[in-house]
N, C-alpha and C positions, 0 to 999 in steps of 0.2 A: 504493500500500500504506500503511495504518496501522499506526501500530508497535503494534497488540494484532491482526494478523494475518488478524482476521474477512473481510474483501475479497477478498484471498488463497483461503480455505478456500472463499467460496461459489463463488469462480471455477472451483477446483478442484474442485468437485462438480459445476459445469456440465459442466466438460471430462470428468469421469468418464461422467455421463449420456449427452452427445456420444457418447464411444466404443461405451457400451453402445446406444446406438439405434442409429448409422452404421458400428459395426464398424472403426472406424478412428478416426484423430487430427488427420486433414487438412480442418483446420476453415478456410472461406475466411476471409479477413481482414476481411469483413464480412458475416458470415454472418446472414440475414434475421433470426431467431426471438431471436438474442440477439449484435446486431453488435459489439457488444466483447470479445467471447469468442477470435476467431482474432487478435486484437490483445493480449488478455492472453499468449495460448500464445506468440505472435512478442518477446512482453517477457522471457516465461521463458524462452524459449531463447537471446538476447540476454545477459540477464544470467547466464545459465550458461557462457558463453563468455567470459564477462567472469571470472565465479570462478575459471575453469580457470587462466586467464593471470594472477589473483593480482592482477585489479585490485581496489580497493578499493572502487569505485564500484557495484560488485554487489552489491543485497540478497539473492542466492543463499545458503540456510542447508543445513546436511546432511541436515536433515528433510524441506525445501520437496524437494532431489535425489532421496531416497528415495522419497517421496510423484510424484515425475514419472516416474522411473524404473520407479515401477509402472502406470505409465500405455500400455503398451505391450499391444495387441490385433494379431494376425493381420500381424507385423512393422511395425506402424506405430506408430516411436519418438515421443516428444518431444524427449528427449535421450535418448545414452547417454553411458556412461564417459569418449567422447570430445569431447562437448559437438559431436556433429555432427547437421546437421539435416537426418535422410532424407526431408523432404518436396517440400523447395524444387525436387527432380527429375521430383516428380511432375505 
């Protein structure tokens, strides 16, 4: 991440398109068409578990939460409130 955010944004626009083509969030961690994509989601949810516990080392912001929080289609979280990761089961 750069600290003006851009990176971030187009990541999360991939991961939007993701869901709306696949219906879901469960992106492999090297997915063919854009392999750094299920490695960014694996970051976000990383350092969201990091925010929760109040580590410092988290670039986790309230906006970035929001912004992932709405990333949920047909129950396939990124996060939720609990910083838990419904994928890892599937």
């Amino acid at each position: 991440n750069c600290g003006n955010g851009k990176p971030w944004d187009r990541s999360y626009d991939d991961l939007v398109s993701f869901v709306k083509e696949f219906g879901h969030a469960r992106i492999p961690l090297k997915f063919p068409p854009n392999p750094s994509l299920g490695m960014w989601v694996s970051t976000q949810r990383q350092s969201y578990k990091k925010y929760l516990k109040g580590d410092s080392s988290s670039k986790m912001i309230a906006d970035r939460i929001l912004l992932l929080k709405k990333s949920v289609l047909n129950g396939s979280l990124i996060i939720d409130q609990y910083g838990i990761d419904h994928m890892r089961h599937l």
